[in-house]
Biopython code that builds the backbone (N, CA, C, O; Angstrom):
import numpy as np
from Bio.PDB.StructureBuilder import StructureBuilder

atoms = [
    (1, "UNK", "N", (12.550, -3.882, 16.284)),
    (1, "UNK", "CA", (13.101, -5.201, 16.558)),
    (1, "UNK", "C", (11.950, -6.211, 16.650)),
    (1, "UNK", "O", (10.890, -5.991, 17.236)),
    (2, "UNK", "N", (12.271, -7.335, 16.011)),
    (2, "UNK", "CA", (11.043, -8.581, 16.064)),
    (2, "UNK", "C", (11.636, -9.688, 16.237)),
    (2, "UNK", "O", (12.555, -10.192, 15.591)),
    (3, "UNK", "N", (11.105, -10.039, 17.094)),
    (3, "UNK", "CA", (11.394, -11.740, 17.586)),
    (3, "UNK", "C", (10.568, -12.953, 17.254)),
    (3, "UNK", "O", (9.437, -12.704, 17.672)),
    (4, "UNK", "N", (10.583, -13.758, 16.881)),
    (4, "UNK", "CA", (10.064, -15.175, 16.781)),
    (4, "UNK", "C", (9.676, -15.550, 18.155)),
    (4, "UNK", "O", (10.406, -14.926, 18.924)),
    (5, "UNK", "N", (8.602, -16.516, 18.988)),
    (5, "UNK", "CA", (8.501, -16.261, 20.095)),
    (5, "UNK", "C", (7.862, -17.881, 20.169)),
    (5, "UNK", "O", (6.794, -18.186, 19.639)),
    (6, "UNK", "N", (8.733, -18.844, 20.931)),
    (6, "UNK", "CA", (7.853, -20.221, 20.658)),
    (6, "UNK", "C", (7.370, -20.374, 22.401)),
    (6, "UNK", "O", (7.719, -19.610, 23.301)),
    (7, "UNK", "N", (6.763, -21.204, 22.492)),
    (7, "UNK", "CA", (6.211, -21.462, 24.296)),
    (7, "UNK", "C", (7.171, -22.140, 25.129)),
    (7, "UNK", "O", (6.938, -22.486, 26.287)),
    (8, "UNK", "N", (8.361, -22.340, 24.456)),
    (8, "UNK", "CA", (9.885, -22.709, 25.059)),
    (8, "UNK", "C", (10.391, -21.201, 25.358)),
    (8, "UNK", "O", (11.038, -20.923, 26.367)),
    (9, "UNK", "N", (10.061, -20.358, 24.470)),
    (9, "UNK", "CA", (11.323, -19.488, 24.762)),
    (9, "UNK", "C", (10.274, -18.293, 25.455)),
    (9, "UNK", "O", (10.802, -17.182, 25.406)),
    (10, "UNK", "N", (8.972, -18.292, 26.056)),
    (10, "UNK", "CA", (8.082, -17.084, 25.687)),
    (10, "UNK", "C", (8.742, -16.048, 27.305)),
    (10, "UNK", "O", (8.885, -14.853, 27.563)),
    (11, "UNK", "N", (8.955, -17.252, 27.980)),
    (11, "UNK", "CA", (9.159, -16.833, 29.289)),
    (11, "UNK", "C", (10.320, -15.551, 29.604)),
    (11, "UNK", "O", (10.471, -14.516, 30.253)),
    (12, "UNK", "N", (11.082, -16.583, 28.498)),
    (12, "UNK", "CA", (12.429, -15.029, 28.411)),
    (12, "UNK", "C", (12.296, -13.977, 27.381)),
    (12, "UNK", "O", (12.567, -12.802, 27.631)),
    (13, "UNK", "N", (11.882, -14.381, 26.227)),
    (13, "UNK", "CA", (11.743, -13.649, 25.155)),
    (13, "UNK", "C", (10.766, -12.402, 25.569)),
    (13, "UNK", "O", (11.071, -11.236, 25.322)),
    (14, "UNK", "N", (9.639, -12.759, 26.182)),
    (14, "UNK", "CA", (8.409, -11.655, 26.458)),
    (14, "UNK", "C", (8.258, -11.044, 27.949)),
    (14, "UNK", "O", (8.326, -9.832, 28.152)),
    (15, "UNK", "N", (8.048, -11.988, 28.966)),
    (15, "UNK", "CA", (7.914, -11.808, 29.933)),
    (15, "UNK", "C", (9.053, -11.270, 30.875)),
    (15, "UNK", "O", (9.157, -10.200, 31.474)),
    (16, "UNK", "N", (9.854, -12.349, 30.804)),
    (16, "UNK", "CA", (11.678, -11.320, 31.173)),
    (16, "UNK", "C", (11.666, -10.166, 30.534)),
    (16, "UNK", "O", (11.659, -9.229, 31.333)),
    (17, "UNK", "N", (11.660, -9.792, 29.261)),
    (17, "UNK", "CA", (12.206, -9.321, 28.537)),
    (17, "UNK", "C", (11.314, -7.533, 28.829)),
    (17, "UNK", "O", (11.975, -6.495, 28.820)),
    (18, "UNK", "N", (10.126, -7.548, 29.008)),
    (18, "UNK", "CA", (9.017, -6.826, 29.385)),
    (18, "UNK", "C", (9.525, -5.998, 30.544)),
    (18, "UNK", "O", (9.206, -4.813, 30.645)),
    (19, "UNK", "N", (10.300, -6.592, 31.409)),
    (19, "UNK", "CA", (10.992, -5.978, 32.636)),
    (19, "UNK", "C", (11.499, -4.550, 32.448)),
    (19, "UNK", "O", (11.321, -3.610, 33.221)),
    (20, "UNK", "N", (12.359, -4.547, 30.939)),
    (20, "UNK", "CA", (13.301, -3.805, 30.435)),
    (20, "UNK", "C", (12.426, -2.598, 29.768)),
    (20, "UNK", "O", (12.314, -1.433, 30.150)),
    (21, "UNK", "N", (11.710, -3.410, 28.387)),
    (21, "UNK", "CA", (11.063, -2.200, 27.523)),
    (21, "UNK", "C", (9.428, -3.393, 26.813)),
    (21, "UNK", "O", (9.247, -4.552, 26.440)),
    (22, "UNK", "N", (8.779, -2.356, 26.964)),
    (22, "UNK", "CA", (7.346, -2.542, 26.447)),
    (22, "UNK", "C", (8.034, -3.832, 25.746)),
    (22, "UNK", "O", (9.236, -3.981, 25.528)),
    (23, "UNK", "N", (6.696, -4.968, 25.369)),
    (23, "UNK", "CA", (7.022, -6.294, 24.108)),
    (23, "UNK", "C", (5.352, -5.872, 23.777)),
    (23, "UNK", "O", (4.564, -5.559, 24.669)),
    (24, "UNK", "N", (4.960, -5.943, 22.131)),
    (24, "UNK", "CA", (4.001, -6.229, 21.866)),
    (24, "UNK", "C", (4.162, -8.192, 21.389)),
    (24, "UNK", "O", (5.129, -8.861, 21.025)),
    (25, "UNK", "N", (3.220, -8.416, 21.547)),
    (25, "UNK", "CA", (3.134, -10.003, 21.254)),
    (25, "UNK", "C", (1.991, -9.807, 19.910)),
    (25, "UNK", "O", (1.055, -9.008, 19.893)),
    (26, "UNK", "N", (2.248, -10.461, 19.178)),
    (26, "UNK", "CA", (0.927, -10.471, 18.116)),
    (26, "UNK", "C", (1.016, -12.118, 17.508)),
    (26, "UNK", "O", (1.781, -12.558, 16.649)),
    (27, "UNK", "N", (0.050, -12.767, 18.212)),
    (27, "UNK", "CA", (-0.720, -14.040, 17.818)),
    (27, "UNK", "C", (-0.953, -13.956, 16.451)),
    (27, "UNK", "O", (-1.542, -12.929, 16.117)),
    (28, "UNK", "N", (-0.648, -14.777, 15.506)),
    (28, "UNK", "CA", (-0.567, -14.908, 14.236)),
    (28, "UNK", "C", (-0.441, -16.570, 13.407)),
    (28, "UNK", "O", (0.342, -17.388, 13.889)),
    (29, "UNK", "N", (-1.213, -16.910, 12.254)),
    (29, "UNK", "CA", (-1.253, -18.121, 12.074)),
    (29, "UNK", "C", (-0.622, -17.539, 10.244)),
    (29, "UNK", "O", (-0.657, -16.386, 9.815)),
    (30, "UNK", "N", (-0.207, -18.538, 9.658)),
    (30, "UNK", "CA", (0.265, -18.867, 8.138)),
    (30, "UNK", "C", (-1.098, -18.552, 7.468)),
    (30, "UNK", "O", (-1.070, -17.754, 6.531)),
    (31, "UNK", "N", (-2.292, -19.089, 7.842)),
    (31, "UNK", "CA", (-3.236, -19.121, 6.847)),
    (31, "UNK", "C", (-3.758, -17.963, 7.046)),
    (31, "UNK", "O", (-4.288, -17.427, 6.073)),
    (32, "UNK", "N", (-3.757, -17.306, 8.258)),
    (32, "UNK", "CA", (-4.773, -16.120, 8.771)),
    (32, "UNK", "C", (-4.332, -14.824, 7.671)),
    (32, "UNK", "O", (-3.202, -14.337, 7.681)),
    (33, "UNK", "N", (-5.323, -14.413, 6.824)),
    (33, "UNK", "CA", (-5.071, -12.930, 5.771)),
    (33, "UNK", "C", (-5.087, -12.062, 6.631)),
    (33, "UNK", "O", (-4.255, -11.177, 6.434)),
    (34, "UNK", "N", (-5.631, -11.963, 7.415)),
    (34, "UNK", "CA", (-5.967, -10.401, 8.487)),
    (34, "UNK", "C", (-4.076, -10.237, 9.143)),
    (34, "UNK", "O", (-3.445, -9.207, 9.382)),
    (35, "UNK", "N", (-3.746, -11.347, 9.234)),
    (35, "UNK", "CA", (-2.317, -11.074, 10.200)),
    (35, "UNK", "C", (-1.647, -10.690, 8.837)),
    (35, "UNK", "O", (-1.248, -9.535, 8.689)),
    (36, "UNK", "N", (-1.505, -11.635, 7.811)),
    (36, "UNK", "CA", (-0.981, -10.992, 6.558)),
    (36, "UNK", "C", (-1.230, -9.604, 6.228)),
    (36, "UNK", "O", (-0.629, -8.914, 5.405)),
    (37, "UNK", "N", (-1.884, -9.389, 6.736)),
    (37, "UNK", "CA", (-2.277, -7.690, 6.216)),
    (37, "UNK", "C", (-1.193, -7.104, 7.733)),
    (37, "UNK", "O", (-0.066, -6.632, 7.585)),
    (38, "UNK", "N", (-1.708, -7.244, 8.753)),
    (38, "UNK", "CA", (-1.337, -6.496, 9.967)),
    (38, "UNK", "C", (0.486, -6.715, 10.424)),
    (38, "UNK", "O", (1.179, -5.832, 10.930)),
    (39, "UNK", "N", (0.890, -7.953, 10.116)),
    (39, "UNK", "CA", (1.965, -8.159, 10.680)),
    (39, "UNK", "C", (3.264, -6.944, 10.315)),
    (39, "UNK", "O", (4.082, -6.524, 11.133)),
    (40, "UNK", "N", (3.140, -6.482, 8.599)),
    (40, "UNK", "CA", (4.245, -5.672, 7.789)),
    (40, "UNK", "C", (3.981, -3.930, 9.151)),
    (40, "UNK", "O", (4.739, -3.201, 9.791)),
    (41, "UNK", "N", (2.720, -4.026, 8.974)),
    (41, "UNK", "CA", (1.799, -2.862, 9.761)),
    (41, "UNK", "C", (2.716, -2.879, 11.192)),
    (41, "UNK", "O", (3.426, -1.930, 11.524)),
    (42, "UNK", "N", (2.602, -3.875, 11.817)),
    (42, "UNK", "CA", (3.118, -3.979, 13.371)),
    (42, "UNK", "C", (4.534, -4.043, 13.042)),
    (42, "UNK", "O", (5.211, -3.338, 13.791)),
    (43, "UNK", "N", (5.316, -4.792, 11.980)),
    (43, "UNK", "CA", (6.847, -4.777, 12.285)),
    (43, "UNK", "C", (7.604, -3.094, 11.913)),
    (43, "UNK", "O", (8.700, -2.714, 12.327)),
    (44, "UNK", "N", (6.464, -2.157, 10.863)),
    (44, "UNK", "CA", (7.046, -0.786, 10.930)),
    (44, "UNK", "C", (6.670, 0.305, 12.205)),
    (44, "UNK", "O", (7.411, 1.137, 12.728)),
    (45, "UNK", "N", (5.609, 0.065, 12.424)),
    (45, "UNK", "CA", (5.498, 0.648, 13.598)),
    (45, "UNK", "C", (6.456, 0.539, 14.624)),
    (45, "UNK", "O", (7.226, 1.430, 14.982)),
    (46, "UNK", "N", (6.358, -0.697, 15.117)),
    (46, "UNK", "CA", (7.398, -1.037, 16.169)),
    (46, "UNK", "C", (8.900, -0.655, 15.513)),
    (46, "UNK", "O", (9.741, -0.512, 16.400)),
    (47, "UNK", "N", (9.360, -0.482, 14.302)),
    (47, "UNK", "CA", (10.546, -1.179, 14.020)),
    (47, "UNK", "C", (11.205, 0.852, 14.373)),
    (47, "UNK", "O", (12.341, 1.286, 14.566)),
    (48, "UNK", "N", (9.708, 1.637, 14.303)),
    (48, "UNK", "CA", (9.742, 3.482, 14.063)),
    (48, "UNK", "C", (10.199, 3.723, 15.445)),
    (48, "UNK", "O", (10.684, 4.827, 15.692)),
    (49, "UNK", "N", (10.097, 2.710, 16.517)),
    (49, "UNK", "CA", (10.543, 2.866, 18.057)),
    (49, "UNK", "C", (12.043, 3.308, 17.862)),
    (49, "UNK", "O", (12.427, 4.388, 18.311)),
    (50, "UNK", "N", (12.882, 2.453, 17.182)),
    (50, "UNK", "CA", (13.644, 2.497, 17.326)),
    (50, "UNK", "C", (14.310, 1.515, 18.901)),
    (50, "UNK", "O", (15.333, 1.847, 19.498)),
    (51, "UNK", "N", (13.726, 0.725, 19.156)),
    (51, "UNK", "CA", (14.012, -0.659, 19.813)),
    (51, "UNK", "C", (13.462, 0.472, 21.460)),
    (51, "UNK", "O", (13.880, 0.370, 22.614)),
    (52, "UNK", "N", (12.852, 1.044, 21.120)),
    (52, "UNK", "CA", (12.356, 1.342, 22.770)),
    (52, "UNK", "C", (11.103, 0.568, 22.975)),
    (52, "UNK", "O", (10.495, 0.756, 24.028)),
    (53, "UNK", "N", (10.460, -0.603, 21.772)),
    (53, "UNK", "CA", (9.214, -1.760, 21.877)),
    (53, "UNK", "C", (10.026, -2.914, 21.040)),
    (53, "UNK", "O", (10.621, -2.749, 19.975)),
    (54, "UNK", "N", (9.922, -3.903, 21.659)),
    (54, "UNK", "CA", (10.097, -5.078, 20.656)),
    (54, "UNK", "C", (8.809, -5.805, 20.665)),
    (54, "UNK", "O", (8.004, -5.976, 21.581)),
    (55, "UNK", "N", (8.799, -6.333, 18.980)),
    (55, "UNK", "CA", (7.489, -6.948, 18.450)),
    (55, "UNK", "C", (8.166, -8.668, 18.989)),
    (55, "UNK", "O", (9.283, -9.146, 18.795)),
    (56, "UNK", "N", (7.105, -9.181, 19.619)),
    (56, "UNK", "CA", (7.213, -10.334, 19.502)),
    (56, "UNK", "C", (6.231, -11.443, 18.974)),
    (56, "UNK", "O", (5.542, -11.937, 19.867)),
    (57, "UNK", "N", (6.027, -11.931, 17.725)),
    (57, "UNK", "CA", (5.623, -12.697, 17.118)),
    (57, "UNK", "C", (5.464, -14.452, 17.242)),
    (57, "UNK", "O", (6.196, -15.382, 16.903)),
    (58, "UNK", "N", (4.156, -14.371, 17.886)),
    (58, "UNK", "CA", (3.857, -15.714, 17.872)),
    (58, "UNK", "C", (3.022, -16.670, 16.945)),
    (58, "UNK", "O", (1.882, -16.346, 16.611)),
    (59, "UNK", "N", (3.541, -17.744, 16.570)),
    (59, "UNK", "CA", (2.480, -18.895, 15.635)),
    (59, "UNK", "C", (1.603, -19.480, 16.668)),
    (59, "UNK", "O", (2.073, -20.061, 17.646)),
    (60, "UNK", "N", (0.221, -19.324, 16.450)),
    (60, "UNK", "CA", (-0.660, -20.055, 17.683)),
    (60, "UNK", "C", (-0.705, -21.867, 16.903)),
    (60, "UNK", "O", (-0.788, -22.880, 17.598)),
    (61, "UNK", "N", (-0.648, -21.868, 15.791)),
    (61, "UNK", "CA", (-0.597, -23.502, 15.207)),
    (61, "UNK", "C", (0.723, -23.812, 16.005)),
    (61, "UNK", "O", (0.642, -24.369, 17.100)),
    (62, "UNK", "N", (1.604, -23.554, 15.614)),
    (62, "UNK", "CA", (3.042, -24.137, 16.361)),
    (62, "UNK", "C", (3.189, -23.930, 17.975)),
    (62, "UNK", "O", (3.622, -24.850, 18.668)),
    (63, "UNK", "N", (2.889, -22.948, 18.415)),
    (63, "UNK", "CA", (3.387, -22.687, 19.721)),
    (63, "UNK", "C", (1.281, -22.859, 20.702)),
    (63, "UNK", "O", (0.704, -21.817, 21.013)),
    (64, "UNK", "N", (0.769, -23.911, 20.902)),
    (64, "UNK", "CA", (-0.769, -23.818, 21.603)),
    (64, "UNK", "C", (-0.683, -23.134, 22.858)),
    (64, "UNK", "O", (-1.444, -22.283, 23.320)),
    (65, "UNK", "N", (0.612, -23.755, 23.458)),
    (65, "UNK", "CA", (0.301, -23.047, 25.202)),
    (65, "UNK", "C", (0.303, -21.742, 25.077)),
    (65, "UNK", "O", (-0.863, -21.370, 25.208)),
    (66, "UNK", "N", (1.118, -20.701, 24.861)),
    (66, "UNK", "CA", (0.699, -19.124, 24.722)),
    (66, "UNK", "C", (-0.354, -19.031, 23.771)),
    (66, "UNK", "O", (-0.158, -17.879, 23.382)),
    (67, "UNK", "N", (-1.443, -19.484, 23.053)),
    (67, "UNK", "CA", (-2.127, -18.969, 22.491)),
    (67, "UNK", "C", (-3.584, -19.057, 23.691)),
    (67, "UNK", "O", (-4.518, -18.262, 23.788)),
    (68, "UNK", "N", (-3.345, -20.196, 24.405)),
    (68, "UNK", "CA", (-3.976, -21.020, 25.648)),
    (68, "UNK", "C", (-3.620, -20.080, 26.682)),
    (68, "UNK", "O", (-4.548, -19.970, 27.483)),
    (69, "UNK", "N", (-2.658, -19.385, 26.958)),
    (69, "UNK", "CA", (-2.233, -18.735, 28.441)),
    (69, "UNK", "C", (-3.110, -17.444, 27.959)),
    (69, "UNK", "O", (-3.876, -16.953, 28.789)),
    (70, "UNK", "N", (-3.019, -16.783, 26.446)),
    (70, "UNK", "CA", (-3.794, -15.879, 26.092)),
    (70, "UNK", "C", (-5.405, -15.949, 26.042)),
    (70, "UNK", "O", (-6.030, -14.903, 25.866)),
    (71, "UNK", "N", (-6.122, -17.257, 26.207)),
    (71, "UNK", "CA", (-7.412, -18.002, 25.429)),
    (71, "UNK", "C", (-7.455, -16.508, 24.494)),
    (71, "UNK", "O", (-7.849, -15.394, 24.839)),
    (72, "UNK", "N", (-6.955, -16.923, 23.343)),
    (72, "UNK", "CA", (-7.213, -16.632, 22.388)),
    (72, "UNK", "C", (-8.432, -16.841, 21.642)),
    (72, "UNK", "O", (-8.974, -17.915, 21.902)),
    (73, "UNK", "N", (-8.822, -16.357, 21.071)),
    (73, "UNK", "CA", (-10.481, -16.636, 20.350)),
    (73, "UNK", "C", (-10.092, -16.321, 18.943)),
    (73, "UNK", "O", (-10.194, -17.346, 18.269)),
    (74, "UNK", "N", (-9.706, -15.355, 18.277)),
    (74, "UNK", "CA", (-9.743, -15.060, 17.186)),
    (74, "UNK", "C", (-8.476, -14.568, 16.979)),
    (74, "UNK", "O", (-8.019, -13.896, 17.904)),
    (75, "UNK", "N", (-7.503, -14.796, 15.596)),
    (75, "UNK", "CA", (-6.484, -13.757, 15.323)),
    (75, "UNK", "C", (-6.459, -13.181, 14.348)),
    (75, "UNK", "O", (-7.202, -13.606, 13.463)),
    (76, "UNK", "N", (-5.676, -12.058, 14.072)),
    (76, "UNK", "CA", (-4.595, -11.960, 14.899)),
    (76, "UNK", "C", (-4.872, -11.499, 16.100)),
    (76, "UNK", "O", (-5.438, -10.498, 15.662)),
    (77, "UNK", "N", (-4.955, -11.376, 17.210)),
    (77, "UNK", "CA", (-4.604, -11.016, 18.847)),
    (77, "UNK", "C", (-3.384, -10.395, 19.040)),
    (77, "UNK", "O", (-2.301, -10.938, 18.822)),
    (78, "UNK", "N", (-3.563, -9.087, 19.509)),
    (78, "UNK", "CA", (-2.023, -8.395, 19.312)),
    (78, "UNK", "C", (-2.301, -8.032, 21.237)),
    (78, "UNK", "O", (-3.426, -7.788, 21.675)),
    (79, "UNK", "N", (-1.441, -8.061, 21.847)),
    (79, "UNK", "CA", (-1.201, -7.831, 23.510)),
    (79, "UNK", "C", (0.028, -6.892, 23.843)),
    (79, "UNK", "O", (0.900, -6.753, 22.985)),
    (80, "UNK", "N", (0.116, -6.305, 24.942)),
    (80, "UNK", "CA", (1.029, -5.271, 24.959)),
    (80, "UNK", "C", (1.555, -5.492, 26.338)),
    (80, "UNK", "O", (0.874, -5.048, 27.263)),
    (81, "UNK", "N", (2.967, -6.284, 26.681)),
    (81, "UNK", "CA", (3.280, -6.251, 28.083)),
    (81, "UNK", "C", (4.195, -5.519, 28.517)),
    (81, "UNK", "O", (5.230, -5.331, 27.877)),
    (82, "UNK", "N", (3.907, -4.884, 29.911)),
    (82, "UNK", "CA", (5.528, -4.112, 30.410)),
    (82, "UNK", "C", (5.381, -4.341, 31.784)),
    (82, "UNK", "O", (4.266, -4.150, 32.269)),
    (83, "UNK", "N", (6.040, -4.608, 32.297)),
    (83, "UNK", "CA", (6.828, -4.981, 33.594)),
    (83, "UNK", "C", (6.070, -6.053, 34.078)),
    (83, "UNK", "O", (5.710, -6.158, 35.250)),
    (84, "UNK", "N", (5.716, -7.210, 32.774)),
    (84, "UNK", "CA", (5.181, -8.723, 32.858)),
    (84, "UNK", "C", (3.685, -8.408, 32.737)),
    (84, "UNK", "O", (3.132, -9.287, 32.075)),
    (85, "UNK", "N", (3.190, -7.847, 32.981)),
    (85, "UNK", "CA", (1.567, -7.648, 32.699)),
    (85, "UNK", "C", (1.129, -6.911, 31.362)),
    (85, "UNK", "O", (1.656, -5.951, 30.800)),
    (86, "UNK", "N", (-0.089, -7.715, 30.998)),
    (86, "UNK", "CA", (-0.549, -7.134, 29.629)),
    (86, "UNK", "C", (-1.409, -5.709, 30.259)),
    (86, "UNK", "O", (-2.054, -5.798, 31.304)),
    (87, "UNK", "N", (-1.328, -4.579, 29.574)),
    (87, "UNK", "CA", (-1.533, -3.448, 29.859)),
    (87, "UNK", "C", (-3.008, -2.902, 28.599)),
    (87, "UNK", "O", (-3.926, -2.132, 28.883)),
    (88, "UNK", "N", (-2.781, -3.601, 27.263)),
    (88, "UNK", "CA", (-3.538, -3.621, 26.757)),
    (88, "UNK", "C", (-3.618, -4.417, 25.496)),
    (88, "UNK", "O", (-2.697, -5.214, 25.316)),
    (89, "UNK", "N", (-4.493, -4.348, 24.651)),
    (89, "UNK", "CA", (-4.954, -5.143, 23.546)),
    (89, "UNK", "C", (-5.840, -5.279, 22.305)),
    (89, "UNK", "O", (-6.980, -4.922, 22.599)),
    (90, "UNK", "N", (-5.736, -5.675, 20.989)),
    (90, "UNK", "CA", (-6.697, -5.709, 20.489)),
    (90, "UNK", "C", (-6.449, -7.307, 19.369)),
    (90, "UNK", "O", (-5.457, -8.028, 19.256)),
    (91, "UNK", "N", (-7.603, -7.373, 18.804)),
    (91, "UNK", "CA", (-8.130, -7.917, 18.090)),
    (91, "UNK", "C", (-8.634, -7.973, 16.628)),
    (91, "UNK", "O", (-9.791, -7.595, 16.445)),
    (92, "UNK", "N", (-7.910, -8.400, 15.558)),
    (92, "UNK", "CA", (-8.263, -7.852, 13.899)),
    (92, "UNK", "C", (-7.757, -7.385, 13.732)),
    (92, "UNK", "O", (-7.134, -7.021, 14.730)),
    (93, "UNK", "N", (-7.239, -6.676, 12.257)),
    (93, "UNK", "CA", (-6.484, -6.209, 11.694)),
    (93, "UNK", "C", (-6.787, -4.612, 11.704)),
    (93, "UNK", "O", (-7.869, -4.178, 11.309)),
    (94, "UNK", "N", (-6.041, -4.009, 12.049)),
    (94, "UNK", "CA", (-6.304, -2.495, 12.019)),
    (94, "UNK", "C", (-5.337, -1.796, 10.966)),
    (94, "UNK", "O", (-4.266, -2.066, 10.422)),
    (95, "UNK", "N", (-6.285, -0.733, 10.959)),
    (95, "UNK", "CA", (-5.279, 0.750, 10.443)),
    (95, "UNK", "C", (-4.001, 0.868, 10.872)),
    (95, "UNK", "O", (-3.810, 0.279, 11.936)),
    (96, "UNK", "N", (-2.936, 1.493, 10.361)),
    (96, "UNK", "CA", (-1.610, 1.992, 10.952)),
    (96, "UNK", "C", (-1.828, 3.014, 11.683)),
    (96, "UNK", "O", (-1.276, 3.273, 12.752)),
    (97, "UNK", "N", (-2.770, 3.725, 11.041)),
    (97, "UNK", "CA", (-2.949, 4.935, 12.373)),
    (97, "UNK", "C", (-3.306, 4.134, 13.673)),
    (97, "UNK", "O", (-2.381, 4.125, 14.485)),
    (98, "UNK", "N", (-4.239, 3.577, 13.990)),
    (98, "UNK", "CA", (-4.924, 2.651, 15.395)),
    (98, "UNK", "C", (-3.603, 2.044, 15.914)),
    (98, "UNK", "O", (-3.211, 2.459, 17.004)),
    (99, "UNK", "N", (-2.685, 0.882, 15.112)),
    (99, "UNK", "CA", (-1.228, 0.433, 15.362)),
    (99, "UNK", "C", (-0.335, 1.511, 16.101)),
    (99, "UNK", "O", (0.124, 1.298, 17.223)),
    (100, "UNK", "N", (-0.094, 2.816, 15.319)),
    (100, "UNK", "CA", (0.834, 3.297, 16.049)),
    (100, "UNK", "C", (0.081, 3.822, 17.024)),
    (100, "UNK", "O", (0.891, 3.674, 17.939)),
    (101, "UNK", "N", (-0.964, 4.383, 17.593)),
    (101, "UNK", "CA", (-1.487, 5.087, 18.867)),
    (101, "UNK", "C", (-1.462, 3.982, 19.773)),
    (101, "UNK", "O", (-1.364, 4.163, 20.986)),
    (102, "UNK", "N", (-1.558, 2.665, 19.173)),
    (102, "UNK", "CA", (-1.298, 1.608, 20.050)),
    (102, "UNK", "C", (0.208, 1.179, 20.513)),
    (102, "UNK", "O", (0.293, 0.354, 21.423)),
    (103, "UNK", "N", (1.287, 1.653, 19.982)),
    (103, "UNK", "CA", (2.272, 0.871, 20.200)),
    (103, "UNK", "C", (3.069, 2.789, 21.123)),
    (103, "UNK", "O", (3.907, 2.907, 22.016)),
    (104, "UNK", "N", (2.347, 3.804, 20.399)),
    (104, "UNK", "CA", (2.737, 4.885, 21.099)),
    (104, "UNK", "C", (2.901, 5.150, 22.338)),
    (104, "UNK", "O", (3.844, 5.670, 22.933)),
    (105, "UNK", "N", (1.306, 4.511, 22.897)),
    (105, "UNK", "CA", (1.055, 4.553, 24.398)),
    (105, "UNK", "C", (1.595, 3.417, 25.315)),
    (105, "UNK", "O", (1.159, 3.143, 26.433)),
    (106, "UNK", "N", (2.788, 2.695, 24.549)),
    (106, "UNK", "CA", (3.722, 2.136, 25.374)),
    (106, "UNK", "C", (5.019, 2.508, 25.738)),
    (106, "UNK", "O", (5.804, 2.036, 26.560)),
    (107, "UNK", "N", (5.090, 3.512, 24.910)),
    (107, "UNK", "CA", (6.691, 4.435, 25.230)),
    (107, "UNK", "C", (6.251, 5.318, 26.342)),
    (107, "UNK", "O", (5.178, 5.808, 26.695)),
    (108, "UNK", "N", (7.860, 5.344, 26.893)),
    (108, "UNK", "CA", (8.405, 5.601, 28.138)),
    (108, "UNK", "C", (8.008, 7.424, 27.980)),
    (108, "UNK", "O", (8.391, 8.018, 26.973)),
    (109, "UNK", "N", (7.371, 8.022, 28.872)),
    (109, "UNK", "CA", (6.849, 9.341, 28.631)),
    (109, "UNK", "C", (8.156, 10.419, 29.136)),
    (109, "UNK", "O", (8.972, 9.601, 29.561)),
    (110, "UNK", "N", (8.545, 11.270, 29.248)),
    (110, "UNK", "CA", (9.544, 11.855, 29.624)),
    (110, "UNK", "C", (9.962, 11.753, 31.241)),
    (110, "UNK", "O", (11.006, 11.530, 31.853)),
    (111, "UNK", "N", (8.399, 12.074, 31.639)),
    (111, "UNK", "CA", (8.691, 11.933, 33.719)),
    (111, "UNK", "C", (9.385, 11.303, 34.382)),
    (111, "UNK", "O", (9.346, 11.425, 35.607)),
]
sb = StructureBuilder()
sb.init_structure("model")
sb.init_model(0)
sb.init_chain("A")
sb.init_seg("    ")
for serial, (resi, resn, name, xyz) in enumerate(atoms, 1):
    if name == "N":
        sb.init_residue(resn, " ", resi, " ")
    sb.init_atom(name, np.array(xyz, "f"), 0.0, 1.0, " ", f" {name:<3s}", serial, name[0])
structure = sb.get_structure()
């Protein structure tokens, strides 16, 4: 599952929403190639959850305050929140292998 995520809606879309099940957020611009490469990468991974992660996708040109609440430096910026706190993160475009060990270690473990 992937969401569109503007700095009107981030509060419910990510942060509420985080309460429930892991949100990855991934900071992303139109011009940026590295997110062009990573974004298809992050929406199959996440999409392999089967909605136990939702991707939430932000424009840092359109939406400044979450790219600002993040100080973002470089993107893409991908963040990982659950129960409202970012837990972890990276930076640049990665492998699918690196993606899924990243989006893995946000599912709910059996215990």
């Amino acid at each position: 599952m992937s969401i569109d995520v503007t700095d009107a809606t981030f509060q419910t879309e990510v942060i509420d929403r985080s309460m429930q099940v892991p949100v990855v957020i991934a900071l992303w611009a139109e011009w940026c190639g590295p997110c062009r490469v990573l974004g298809p990468i992050l929406e199959k991974v996440v999409g392999d959850t089967g909605g136990k992660v939702v991707l939430a996708k932000v424009d840092v040109d359109a939406n400044p305050q979450v790219s600002q609440a993040f100080q973002v430096q470089g993107i893409p910026a991908v963040f990982a929140m659950s129960k409202g706190k970012i837990v972890s993160s990276f930076v640049g475009a990665q492998p699918e292998a690196n993606v899924r060990q990243f989006v893995e270690a946000l599912l709910p473990t059996e215990e």
